[in-house]
RODO-938455 format. One record per residue (C-alpha): x negated, y negated, z; residue in three letters. Coordinates in steps of 0.2 Angstrom, whole numbers. Example, Ala and Ser with C-alpha at 12.3 -4.5 7.8 and 13.67 -1.06 7.14 Angstrom:
<sites>
[site [-62; 22; 39]; 'Ala']
[site [-68; 5; 36]; 'Ser']
</sites>
This chain:
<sites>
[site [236; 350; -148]; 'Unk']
[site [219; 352; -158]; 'Unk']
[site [206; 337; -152]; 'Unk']
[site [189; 336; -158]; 'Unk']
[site [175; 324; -152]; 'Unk']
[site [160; 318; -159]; 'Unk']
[site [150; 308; -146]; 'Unk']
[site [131; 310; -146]; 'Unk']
[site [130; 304; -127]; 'Unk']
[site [132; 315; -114]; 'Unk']
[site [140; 307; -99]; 'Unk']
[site [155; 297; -112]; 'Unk']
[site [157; 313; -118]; 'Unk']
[site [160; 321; -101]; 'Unk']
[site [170; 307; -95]; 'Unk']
[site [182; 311; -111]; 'Unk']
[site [182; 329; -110]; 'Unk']
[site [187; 326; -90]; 'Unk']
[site [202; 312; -94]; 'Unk']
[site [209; 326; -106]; 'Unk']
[site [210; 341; -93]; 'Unk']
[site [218; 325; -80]; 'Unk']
[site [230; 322; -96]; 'Unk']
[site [234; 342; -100]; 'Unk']
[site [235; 346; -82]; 'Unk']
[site [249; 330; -82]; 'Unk']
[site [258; 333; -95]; 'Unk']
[site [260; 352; -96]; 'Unk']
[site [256; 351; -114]; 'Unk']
[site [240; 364; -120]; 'Unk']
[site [223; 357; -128]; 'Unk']
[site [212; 366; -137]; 'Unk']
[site [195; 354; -137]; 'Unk']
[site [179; 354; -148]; 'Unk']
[site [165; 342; -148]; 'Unk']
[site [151; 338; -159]; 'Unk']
[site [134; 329; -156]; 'Unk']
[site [133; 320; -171]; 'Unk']
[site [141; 318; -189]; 'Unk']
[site [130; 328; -198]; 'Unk']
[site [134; 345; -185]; 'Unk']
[site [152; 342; -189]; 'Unk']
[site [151; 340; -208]; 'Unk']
[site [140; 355; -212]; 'Unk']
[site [154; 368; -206]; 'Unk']
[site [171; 369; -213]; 'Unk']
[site [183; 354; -207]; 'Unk']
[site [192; 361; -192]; 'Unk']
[site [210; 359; -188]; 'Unk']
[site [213; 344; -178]; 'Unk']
[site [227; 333; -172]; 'Unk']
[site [216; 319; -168]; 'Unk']
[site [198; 315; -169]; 'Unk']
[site [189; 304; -156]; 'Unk']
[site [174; 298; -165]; 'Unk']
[site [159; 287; -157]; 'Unk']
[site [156; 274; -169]; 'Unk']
[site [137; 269; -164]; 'Unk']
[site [132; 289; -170]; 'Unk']
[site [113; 290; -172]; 'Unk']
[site [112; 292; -192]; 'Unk']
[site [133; 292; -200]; 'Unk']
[site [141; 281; -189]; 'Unk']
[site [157; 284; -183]; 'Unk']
[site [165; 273; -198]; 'Unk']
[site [157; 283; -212]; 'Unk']
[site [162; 299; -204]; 'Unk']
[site [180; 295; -204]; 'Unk']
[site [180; 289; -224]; 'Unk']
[site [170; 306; -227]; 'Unk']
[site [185; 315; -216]; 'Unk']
[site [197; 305; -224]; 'Unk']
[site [187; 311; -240]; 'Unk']
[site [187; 329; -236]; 'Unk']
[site [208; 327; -236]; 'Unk']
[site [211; 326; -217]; 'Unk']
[site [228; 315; -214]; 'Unk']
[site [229; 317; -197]; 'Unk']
[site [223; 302; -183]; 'Unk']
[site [207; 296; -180]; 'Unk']
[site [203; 287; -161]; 'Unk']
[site [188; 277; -162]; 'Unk']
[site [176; 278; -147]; 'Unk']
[site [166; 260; -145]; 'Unk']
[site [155; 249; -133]; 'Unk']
[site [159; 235; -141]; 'Unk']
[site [176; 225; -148]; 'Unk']
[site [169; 221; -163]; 'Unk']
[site [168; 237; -171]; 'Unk']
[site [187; 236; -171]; 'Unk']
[site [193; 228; -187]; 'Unk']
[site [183; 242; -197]; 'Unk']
[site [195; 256; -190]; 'Unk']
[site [210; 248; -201]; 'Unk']
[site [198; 252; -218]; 'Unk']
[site [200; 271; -213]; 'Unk']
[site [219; 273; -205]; 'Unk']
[site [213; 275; -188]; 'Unk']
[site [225; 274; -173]; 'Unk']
[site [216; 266; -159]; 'Unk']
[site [200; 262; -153]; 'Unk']
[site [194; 266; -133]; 'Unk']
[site [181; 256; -127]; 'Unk']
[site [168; 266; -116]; 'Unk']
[site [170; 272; -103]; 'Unk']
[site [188; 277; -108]; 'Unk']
[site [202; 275; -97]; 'Unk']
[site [215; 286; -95]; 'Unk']
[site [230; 273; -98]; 'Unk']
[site [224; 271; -114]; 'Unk']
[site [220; 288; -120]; 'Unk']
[site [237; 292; -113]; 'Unk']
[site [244; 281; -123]; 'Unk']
[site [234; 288; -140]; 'Unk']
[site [241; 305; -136]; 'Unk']
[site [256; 303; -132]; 'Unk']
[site [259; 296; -150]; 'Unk']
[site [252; 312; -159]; 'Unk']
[site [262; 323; -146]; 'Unk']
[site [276; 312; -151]; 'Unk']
[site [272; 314; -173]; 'Unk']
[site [269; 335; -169]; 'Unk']
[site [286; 335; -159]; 'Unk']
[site [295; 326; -177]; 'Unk']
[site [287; 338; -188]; 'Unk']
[site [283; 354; -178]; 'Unk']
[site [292; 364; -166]; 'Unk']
[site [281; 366; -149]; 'Unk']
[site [282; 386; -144]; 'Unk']
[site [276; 391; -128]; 'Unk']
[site [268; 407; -126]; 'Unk']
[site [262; 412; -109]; 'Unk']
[site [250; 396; -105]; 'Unk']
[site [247; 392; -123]; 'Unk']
[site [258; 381; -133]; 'Unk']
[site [257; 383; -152]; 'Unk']
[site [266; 373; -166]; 'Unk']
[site [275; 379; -179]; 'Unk']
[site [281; 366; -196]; 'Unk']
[site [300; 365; -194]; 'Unk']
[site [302; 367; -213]; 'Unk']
[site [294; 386; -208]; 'Unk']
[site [308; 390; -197]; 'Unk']
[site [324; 399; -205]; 'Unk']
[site [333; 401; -190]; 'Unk']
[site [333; 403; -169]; 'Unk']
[site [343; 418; -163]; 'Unk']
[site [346; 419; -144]; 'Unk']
[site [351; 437; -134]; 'Unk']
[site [346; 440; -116]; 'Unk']
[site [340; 423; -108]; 'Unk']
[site [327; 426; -124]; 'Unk']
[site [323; 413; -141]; 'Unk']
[site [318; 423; -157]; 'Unk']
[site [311; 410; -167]; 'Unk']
[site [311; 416; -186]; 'Unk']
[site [301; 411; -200]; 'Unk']
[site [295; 421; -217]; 'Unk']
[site [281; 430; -209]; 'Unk']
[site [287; 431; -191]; 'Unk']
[site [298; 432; -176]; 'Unk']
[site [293; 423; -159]; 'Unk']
[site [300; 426; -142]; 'Unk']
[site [301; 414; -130]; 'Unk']
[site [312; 411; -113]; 'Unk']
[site [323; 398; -117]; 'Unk']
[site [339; 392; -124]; 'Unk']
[site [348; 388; -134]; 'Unk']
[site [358; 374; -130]; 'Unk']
[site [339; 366; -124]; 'Unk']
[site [331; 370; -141]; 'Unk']
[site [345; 362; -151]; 'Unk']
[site [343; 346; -143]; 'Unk']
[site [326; 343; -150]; 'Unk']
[site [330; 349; -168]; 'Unk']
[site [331; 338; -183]; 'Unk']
[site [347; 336; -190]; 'Unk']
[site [343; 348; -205]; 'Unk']
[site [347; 363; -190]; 'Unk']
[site [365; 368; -188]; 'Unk']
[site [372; 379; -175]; 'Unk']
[site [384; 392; -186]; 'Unk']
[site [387; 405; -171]; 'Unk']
[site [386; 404; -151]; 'Unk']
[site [370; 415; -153]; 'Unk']
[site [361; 407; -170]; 'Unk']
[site [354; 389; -174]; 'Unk']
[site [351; 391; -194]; 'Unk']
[site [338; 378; -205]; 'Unk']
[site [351; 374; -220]; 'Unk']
[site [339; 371; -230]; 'Unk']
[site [334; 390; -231]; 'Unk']
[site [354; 393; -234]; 'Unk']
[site [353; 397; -250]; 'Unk']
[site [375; 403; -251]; 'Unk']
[site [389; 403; -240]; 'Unk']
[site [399; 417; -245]; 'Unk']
[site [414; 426; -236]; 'Unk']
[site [410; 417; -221]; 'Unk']
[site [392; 421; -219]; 'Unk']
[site [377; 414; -224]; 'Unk']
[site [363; 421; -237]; 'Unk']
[site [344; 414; -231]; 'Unk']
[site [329; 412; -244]; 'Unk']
[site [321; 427; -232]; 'Unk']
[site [338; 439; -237]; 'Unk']
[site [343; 437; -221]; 'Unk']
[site [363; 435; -220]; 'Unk']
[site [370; 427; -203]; 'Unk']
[site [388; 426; -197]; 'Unk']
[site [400; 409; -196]; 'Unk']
[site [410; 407; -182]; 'Unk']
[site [426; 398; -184]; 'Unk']
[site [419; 385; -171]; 'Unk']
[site [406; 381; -184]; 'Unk']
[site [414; 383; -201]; 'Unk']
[site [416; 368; -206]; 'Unk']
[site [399; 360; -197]; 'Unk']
[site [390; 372; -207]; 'Unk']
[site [400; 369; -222]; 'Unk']
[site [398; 349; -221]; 'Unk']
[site [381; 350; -219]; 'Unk']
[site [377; 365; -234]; 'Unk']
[site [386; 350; -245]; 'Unk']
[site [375; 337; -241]; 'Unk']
[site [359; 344; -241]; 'Unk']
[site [362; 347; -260]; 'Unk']
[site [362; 325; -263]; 'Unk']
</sites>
Protein backbone atom coordinates (compact mmCIF):
# COMPACT_ATOMS: atom_id res chain seq x y z
CA UNK A 1 0.00 0.00 0.00
CA UNK A 2 1.20 3.60 -1.33
CA UNK A 3 0.73 6.34 1.66
CA UNK A 4 1.83 9.81 1.30
CA UNK A 5 1.87 12.51 3.98
CA UNK A 6 1.93 16.10 3.98
CA UNK A 7 2.34 17.44 7.68
CA UNK A 8 4.46 20.40 8.09
CA UNK A 9 5.17 19.50 11.88
CA UNK A 10 7.64 17.46 12.89
CA UNK A 11 6.70 15.53 15.93
CA UNK A 12 2.74 14.68 14.21
CA UNK A 13 4.56 13.61 11.50
CA UNK A 14 6.81 11.30 13.37
CA UNK A 15 4.03 10.19 15.57
CA UNK A 16 2.23 9.03 12.16
CA UNK A 17 5.18 7.62 10.33
CA UNK A 18 5.58 5.44 13.89
CA UNK A 19 1.60 4.22 14.18
CA UNK A 20 2.20 3.05 10.54
CA UNK A 21 5.39 0.79 10.97
CA UNK A 22 3.25 -0.56 14.64
CA UNK A 23 0.34 -1.00 11.80
CA UNK A 24 2.72 -2.88 9.01
CA UNK A 25 4.55 -4.73 11.59
CA UNK A 26 0.69 -5.96 12.80
CA UNK A 27 -0.80 -6.68 9.92
CA UNK A 28 1.89 -8.29 7.75
CA UNK A 29 0.75 -6.04 4.94
CA UNK A 30 3.96 -3.84 3.14
CA UNK A 31 3.90 0.13 3.10
CA UNK A 32 5.68 2.12 1.01
CA UNK A 33 5.67 5.83 2.69
CA UNK A 34 6.26 9.32 1.53
CA UNK A 35 5.98 12.65 3.31
CA UNK A 36 5.94 16.08 2.28
CA UNK A 37 6.41 19.47 4.21
CA UNK A 38 3.95 21.32 2.58
CA UNK A 39 1.41 21.55 -0.32
CA UNK A 40 3.41 23.57 -2.57
CA UNK A 41 6.61 20.65 -2.27
CA UNK A 42 4.05 17.98 -3.11
CA UNK A 43 2.41 19.88 -6.12
CA UNK A 44 5.51 20.94 -8.01
CA UNK A 45 6.55 17.17 -8.88
CA UNK A 46 4.50 14.69 -10.74
CA UNK A 47 1.48 13.32 -8.56
CA UNK A 48 2.80 10.07 -6.99
CA UNK A 49 0.87 6.95 -6.77
CA UNK A 50 -0.90 6.75 -3.56
CA UNK A 51 -3.51 4.60 -2.06
CA UNK A 52 -4.26 7.14 0.55
CA UNK A 53 -3.14 10.63 1.43
CA UNK A 54 -2.94 11.88 4.92
CA UNK A 55 -3.00 15.50 4.69
CA UNK A 56 -2.63 18.24 7.66
CA UNK A 57 -5.23 20.64 7.10
CA UNK A 58 -3.92 23.87 9.04
CA UNK A 59 -0.55 23.73 6.12
CA UNK A 60 1.32 26.98 6.32
CA UNK A 61 0.07 28.52 2.83
CA UNK A 62 -2.53 25.71 0.85
CA UNK A 63 -4.27 24.22 3.46
CA UNK A 64 -5.04 20.90 3.65
CA UNK A 65 -8.65 21.38 2.08
CA UNK A 66 -7.30 23.23 -1.14
CA UNK A 67 -4.76 20.67 -1.54
CA UNK A 68 -7.22 17.70 -1.67
CA UNK A 69 -9.53 19.76 -4.44
CA UNK A 70 -6.22 20.39 -6.38
CA UNK A 71 -5.41 16.47 -6.04
CA UNK A 72 -8.91 15.74 -6.82
CA UNK A 73 -8.22 18.27 -9.77
CA UNK A 74 -5.13 16.62 -10.91
CA UNK A 75 -7.40 13.13 -11.39
CA UNK A 76 -6.52 11.33 -8.17
CA UNK A 77 -9.62 9.09 -7.09
CA UNK A 78 -8.12 7.31 -4.48
CA UNK A 79 -8.83 8.45 -0.44
CA UNK A 80 -7.91 11.31 1.27
CA UNK A 81 -7.45 11.02 5.56
CA UNK A 82 -7.57 14.49 6.85
CA UNK A 83 -5.01 15.24 9.63
CA UNK A 84 -6.68 18.12 12.19
CA UNK A 85 -6.39 19.89 15.75
CA UNK A 86 -9.53 20.81 15.76
CA UNK A 87 -13.29 19.06 15.00
CA UNK A 88 -14.41 21.78 13.21
CA UNK A 89 -12.38 21.35 10.29
CA UNK A 90 -14.54 18.35 9.69
CA UNK A 91 -17.47 18.96 7.64
CA UNK A 92 -15.14 20.41 4.80
CA UNK A 93 -13.69 16.87 4.04
CA UNK A 94 -17.29 15.95 2.63
CA UNK A 95 -16.74 18.84 -0.18
CA UNK A 96 -13.65 16.94 -1.45
CA UNK A 97 -14.51 12.73 -0.89
CA UNK A 98 -12.35 12.39 1.94
CA UNK A 99 -12.58 9.21 4.03
CA UNK A 100 -11.93 10.23 7.60
CA UNK A 101 -10.41 12.78 9.61
CA UNK A 102 -7.62 11.92 12.59
CA UNK A 103 -7.39 14.32 15.16
CA UNK A 104 -3.71 15.02 16.30
CA UNK A 105 -1.94 13.31 17.89
CA UNK A 106 -3.48 10.17 15.85
CA UNK A 107 -4.27 7.11 17.48
CA UNK A 108 -3.72 3.99 16.24
CA UNK A 109 -7.54 2.60 16.62
CA UNK A 110 -8.36 5.08 14.30
CA UNK A 111 -5.79 4.88 11.76
CA UNK A 112 -6.34 1.23 11.89
CA UNK A 113 -9.53 1.59 11.11
CA UNK A 114 -8.80 4.15 7.98
CA UNK A 115 -6.54 1.39 6.50
CA UNK A 116 -8.04 -1.43 6.97
CA UNK A 117 -10.82 0.17 4.52
CA UNK A 118 -8.24 0.79 1.64
CA UNK A 119 -6.63 -2.56 2.33
CA UNK A 120 -10.17 -3.85 2.07
CA UNK A 121 -11.16 -1.69 -1.54
CA UNK A 122 -7.32 -2.92 -3.00
CA UNK A 123 -8.16 -6.61 -1.87
CA UNK A 124 -11.95 -6.07 -4.25
CA UNK A 125 -10.04 -4.67 -7.09
CA UNK A 126 -6.35 -5.97 -6.98
CA UNK A 127 -4.81 -9.03 -6.38
CA UNK A 128 -2.12 -8.70 -3.37
CA UNK A 129 1.35 -10.62 -4.67
CA UNK A 130 3.87 -11.31 -2.24
CA UNK A 131 7.35 -11.34 -3.33
CA UNK A 132 9.95 -11.93 -0.84
CA UNK A 133 8.95 -9.10 1.96
CA UNK A 134 7.34 -6.76 -0.51
CA UNK A 135 3.77 -7.16 -1.51
CA UNK A 136 2.65 -5.61 -4.83
CA UNK A 137 -0.84 -5.35 -6.34
CA UNK A 138 -1.78 -6.35 -9.60
CA UNK A 139 -5.68 -5.00 -11.09
CA UNK A 140 -7.61 -8.42 -11.47
CA UNK A 141 -8.88 -7.38 -14.83
CA UNK A 142 -4.87 -7.71 -15.77
CA UNK A 143 -4.73 -11.32 -14.72
CA UNK A 144 -5.55 -13.93 -17.53
CA UNK A 145 -4.97 -16.79 -15.49
CA UNK A 146 -3.11 -18.57 -12.31
CA UNK A 147 -1.33 -21.83 -13.08
CA UNK A 148 -0.07 -23.83 -10.11
CA UNK A 149 3.05 -26.78 -10.49
CA UNK A 150 5.39 -27.68 -7.61
CA UNK A 151 4.04 -25.95 -4.39
CA UNK A 152 4.49 -22.77 -6.97
CA UNK A 153 1.57 -19.91 -8.31
CA UNK A 154 2.46 -18.44 -11.81
CA UNK A 155 0.39 -15.56 -11.94
CA UNK A 156 -0.20 -14.59 -15.78
CA UNK A 157 -0.95 -11.37 -17.19
CA UNK A 158 -0.28 -9.74 -20.85
CA UNK A 159 3.18 -8.64 -20.05
CA UNK A 160 4.15 -11.09 -17.31
CA UNK A 161 4.38 -14.28 -15.21
CA UNK A 162 4.78 -14.03 -11.43
CA UNK A 163 5.72 -16.82 -9.11
CA UNK A 164 4.78 -16.95 -5.66
CA UNK A 165 4.50 -20.06 -3.00
CA UNK A 166 1.15 -20.68 -2.63
CA UNK A 167 -1.98 -22.42 -3.81
CA UNK A 168 -4.29 -22.75 -5.40
CA UNK A 169 -7.10 -23.78 -3.41
CA UNK A 170 -6.11 -20.55 -1.13
CA UNK A 171 -5.97 -18.13 -4.02
CA UNK A 172 -9.28 -19.12 -5.29
CA UNK A 173 -10.96 -18.41 -2.26
CA UNK A 174 -10.22 -14.61 -2.60
CA UNK A 175 -11.12 -14.31 -6.34
CA UNK A 176 -14.05 -12.44 -7.81
CA UNK A 177 -16.63 -14.52 -9.29
CA UNK A 178 -15.33 -13.59 -12.90
CA UNK A 179 -12.32 -16.42 -12.02
CA UNK A 180 -13.24 -20.10 -12.74
CA UNK A 181 -11.26 -23.08 -11.98
CA UNK A 182 -11.32 -25.23 -15.73
CA UNK A 183 -8.32 -27.85 -14.58
CA UNK A 184 -6.91 -29.08 -11.22
CA UNK A 185 -3.89 -27.01 -12.12
CA UNK A 186 -5.45 -23.54 -13.75
CA UNK A 187 -7.74 -20.89 -12.33
CA UNK A 188 -8.72 -18.85 -15.80
CA UNK A 189 -10.24 -14.94 -15.88
CA UNK A 190 -13.43 -15.69 -18.28
CA UNK A 191 -13.28 -12.54 -19.33
CA UNK A 192 -9.95 -12.95 -21.21
CA UNK A 193 -11.76 -16.49 -22.84
CA UNK A 194 -12.28 -15.31 -25.99
CA UNK A 195 -13.74 -19.32 -27.38
CA UNK A 196 -14.17 -22.62 -26.08
CA UNK A 197 -13.41 -24.95 -28.74
CA UNK A 198 -12.94 -28.81 -28.57
CA UNK A 199 -12.62 -28.62 -24.89
CA UNK A 200 -10.08 -26.03 -24.55
CA UNK A 201 -10.13 -22.60 -24.02
CA UNK A 202 -8.58 -19.69 -26.49
CA UNK A 203 -7.30 -16.41 -24.07
CA UNK A 204 -7.20 -12.76 -25.64
CA UNK A 205 -3.07 -13.43 -25.02
CA UNK A 206 -3.30 -16.66 -27.63
CA UNK A 207 -2.84 -18.59 -24.91
CA UNK A 208 -5.05 -22.08 -25.07
CA UNK A 209 -5.73 -23.98 -21.65
CA UNK A 210 -7.25 -27.37 -21.21
CA UNK A 211 -10.93 -28.37 -19.61
CA UNK A 212 -11.21 -30.93 -17.32
CA UNK A 213 -14.30 -32.84 -17.32
CA UNK A 214 -14.79 -31.68 -13.57
CA UNK A 215 -14.99 -28.23 -14.98
CA UNK A 216 -16.83 -28.43 -18.16
CA UNK A 217 -19.74 -27.27 -17.53
CA UNK A 218 -18.59 -24.49 -14.52
CA UNK A 219 -16.51 -23.09 -17.37
CA UNK A 220 -19.20 -23.37 -19.85
CA UNK A 221 -22.08 -21.68 -17.55
CA UNK A 222 -19.90 -19.04 -16.66
CA UNK A 223 -18.46 -18.20 -20.66
CA UNK A 224 -22.45 -18.02 -21.23
CA UNK A 225 -23.08 -15.43 -18.82
CA UNK A 226 -20.38 -13.24 -18.98
CA UNK A 227 -21.73 -12.45 -22.69
CA UNK A 228 -25.32 -10.66 -20.75
Amino acid sequence: MNICIVEDEVQHLKHLITLLQKWEAANDHSLRIKYFSSGEDLLSKPLPSCHVFFLDIQLQKITGIDLARALRERGYTNEIVFLTAYREYVFEGYNVHALNYLIKPAQYEALDSCLQYVRKQLSDSCFQYRYKDSFFTIPYHDILYFSSSNHYVEIVTPNQRLKQVDSLKNILKFLPDFFVPCHRTLIVNIHHVQKIQHRELYLSNHDILPISNTYVKQVESAFIQKAF
